[in-house]
C-alpha positions as CSV (number, residue, x, y, z in Angstrom):
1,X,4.9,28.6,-19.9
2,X,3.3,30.8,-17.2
3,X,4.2,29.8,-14.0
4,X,0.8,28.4,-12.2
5,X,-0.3,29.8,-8.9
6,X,-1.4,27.5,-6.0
7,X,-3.8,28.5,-3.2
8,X,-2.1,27.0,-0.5
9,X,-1.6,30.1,1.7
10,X,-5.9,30.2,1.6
11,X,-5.8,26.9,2.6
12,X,-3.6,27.4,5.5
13,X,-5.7,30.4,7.0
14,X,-9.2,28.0,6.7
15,X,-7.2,25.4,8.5
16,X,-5.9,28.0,11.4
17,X,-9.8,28.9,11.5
18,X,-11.0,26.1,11.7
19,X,-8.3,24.9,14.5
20,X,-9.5,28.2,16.5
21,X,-12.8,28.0,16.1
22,X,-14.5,24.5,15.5
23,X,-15.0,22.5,18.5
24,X,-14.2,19.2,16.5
25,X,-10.9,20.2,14.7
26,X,-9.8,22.2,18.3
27,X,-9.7,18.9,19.9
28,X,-8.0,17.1,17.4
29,X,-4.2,15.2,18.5
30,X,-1.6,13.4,16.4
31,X,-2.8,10.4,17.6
32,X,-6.6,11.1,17.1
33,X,-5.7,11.8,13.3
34,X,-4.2,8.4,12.8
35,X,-7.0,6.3,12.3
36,X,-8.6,9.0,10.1
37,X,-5.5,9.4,7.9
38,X,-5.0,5.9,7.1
39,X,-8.9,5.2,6.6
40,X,-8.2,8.1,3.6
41,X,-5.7,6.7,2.4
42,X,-7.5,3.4,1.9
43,X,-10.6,5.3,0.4
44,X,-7.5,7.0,-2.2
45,X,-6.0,3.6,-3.1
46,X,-9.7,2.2,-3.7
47,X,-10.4,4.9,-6.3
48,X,-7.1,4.5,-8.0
49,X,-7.9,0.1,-8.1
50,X,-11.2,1.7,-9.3
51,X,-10.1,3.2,-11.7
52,X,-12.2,6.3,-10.7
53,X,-9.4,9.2,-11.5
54,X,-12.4,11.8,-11.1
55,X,-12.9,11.3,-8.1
56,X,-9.3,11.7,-7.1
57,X,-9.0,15.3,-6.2
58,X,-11.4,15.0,-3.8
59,X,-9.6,12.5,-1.7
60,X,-5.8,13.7,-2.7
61,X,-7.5,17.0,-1.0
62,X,-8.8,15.0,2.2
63,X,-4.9,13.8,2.7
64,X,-3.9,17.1,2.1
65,X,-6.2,18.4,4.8
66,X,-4.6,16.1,7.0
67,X,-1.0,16.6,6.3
68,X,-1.3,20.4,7.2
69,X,-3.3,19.3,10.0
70,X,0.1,17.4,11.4
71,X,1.8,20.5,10.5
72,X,-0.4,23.0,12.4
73,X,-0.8,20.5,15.8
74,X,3.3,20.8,15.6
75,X,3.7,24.6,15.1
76,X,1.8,25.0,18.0
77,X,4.3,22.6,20.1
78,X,6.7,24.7,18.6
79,X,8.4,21.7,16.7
80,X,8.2,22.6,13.2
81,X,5.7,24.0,10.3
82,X,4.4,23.4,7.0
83,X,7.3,25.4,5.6
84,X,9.9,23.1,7.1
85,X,8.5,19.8,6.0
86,X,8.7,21.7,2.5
87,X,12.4,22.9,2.8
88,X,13.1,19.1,4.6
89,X,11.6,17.5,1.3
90,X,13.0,19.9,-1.3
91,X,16.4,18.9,0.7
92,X,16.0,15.6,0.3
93,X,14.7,15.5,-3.4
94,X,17.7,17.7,-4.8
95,X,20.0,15.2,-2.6
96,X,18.6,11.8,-3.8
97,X,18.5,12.8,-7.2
98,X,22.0,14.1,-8.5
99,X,21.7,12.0,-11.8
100,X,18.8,15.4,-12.6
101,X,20.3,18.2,-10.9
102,X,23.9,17.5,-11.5
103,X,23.2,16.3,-15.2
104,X,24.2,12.7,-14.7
105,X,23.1,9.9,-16.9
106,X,22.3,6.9,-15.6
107,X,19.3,4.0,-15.9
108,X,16.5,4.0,-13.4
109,X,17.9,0.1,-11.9
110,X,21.2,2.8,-10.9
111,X,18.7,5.4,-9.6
112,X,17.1,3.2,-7.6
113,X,20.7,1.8,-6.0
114,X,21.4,5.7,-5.9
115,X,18.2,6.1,-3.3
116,X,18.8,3.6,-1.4
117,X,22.7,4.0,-0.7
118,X,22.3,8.1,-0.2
119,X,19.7,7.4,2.4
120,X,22.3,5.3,4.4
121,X,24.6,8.5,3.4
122,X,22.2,10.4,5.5
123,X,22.0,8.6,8.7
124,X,20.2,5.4,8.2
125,X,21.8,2.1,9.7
126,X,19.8,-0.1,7.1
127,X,18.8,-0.5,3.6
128,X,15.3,-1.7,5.5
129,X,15.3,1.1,7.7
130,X,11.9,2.9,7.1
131,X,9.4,-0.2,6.1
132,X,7.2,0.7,8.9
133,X,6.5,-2.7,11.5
134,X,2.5,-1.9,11.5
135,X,2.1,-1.5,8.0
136,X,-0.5,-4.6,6.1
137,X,2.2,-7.4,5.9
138,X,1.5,-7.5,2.0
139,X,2.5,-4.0,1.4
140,X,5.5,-4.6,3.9
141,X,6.9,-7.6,2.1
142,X,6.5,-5.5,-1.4
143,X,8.6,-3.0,0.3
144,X,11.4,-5.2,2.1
145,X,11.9,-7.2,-1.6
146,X,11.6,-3.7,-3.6
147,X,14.4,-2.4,-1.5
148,X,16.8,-5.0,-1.5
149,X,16.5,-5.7,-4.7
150,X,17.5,-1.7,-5.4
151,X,20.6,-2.5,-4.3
152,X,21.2,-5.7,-6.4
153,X,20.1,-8.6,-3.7
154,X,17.3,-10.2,-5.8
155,X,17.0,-13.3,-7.9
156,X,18.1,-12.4,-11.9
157,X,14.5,-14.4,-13.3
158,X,11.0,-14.8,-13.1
159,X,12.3,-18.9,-13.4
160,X,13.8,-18.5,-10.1
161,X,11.0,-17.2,-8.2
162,X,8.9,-19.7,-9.2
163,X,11.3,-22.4,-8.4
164,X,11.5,-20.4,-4.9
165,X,7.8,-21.0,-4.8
166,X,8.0,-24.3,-5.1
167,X,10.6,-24.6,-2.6
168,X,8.5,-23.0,-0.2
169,X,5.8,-25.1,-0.8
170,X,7.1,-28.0,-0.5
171,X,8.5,-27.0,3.0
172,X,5.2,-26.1,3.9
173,X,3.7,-29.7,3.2
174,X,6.8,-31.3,5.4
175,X,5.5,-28.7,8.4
176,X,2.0,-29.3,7.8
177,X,3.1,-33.0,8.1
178,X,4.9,-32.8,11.5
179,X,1.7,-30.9,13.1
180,X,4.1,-28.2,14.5
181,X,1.8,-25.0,14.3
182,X,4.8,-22.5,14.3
183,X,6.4,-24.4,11.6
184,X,3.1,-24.3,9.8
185,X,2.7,-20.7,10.2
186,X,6.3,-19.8,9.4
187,X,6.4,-22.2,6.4
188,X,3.1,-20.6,5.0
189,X,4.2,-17.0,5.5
190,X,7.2,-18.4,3.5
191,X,5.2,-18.9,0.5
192,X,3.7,-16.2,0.4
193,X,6.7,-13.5,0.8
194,X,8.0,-16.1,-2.0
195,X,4.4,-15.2,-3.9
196,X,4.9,-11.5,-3.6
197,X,8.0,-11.8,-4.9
198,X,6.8,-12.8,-8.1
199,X,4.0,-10.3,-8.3
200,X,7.1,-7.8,-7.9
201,X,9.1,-9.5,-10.6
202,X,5.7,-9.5,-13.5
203,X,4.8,-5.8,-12.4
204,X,1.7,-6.7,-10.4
205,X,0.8,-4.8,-7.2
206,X,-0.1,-7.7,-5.2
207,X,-2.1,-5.6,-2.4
208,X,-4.2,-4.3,-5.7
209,X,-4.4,-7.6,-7.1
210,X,-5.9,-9.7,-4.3
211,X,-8.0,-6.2,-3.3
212,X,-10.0,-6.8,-7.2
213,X,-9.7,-10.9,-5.8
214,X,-11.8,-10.1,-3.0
215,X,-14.6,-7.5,-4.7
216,X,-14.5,-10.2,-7.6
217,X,-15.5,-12.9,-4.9
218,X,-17.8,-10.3,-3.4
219,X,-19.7,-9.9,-6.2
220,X,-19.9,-13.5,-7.1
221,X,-21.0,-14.9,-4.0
222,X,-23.7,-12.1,-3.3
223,X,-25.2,-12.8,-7.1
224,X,-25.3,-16.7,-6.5
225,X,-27.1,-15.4,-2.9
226,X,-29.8,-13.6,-5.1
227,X,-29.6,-16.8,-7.4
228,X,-30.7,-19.2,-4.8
229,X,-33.3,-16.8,-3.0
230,X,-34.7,-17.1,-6.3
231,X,-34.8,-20.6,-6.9
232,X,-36.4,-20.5,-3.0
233,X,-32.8,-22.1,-2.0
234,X,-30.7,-21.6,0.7
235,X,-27.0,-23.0,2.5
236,X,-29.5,-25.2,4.6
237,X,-31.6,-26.8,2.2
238,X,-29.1,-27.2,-1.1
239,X,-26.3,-30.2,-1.8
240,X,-22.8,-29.4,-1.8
241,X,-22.8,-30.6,-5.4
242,X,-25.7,-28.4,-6.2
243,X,-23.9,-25.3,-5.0
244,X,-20.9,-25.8,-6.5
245,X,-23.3,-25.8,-9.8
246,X,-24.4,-22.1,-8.6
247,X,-20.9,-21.0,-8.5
248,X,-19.8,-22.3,-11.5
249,X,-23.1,-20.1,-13.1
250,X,-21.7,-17.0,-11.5
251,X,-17.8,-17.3,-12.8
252,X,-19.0,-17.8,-16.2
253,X,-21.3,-14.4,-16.2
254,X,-19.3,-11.6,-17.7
């Protein structure tokens, strides 16, 4: 198969251009990128929830954009460039994956305990080590009980986690009970580190599933909105029992 040629080294002179001469991209810090990464990232994962794979390449290019952004800021501090974050990664792929380059044959639950105990090979004091602190707490649970469990810390059924769950709620009632609020808060974030647990045990992204939860609510509520301007009804003038009759018209509309 012919090998396929990639215009990265274009892209790299429109970004150097674009550093030297546009007022906006001149001023640009690590810091000020931040907020502008993340935000694409968040547009990417919408796309993907979406289900709009089209449309990918155009965002996969904004983060792309960004990452040799990074790259250029540091070359000029005379820290690194594009071509070492490439050699660091190809490094660390080859390294984390002898079961491919040294012909070894093992299942993907060993690959995953692999991963994990190389990184600590490499330097890192903890299997947790690298869950960023600021990252959305759903996400950051996902990660903590994906990594443990990839070196064998994990319950061994879906029955357990659900038991877990009802451990933890049950707790929760006892703290709501003795009206101490950090009880209460601790208890509840309890259940629901127990709750993405058992997204991560039946496959289920739980930051995607609660992200179609929200646009499914979205939608509903705006629709019952039109519904009631309609019927010359608003939250001021309509019975409790009479909304609740609105909603249930909205979850039974395909």
């Amino acid at each position: 198969m012919k090998k396929k040629v990639y215009n990265i080294e274009k892209l790299m002179d429109i970004m150097y251009l674009l550093r030297e001469k546009c007022p906006w991209d001149r001023k640009q810090t690590l810091r000020s990128l931040i907020s502008l990464t993340i935000e694409e990232v968040y547009e990417l994962q919408q796309l993907i929830i979406e289900d709009k794979t089209k449309n990918l390449k155009n965002e996969l290019g904004d983060i792309l954009m960004h990452i040799i952004f990074y790259c250029i800021i540091c070359e000029e501090k005379d820290i690194f460039d594009l071509n070492d974050v490439i050699n660091i990664l190809i490094d660390k792929l080859v390294n984390r994956h002898p079961h491919v380059f040294k012909n070894q044959l093992i299942t993907e639950k060993e690959v995953k305990k692999n991963w994990e105990l190389l990184k600590i090979k490499e330097g890192k004091k903890s299997i947790l080590e690298g869950v960023p602190d600021n990252s959305p707490s759903l996400i950051r649970a996902f990660r903590i009980q994906d990594k443990v469990s990839g070196v064998g810390f994990d319950f061994d059924n879906n029955k357990e986690v659900i038991n877990k769950i009802k451990e933890e709620i049950l707790e929760l009632e006892q703290a709501i009970l003795s009206k101490n609020k950090n009880n209460i808060d601790m208890e509840f974030g309890d259940v629901l580190f127990s709750l993405v647990n058992y997204a991560r045990h039946i496959k289920v992204d739980p930051e995607s599933a609660l992200q179609k939860s929200n646009n499914k609510f979205i939608s509903r509520f705006k629709n019952m909105e039109l519904d009631l301007d309609k019927n010359r009804l608003d939250f001021n003038n309509i019975k409790k029992e009479q909304l609740s009759k609105y909603w249930e018209k909205q979850k039974i509309k395909k």
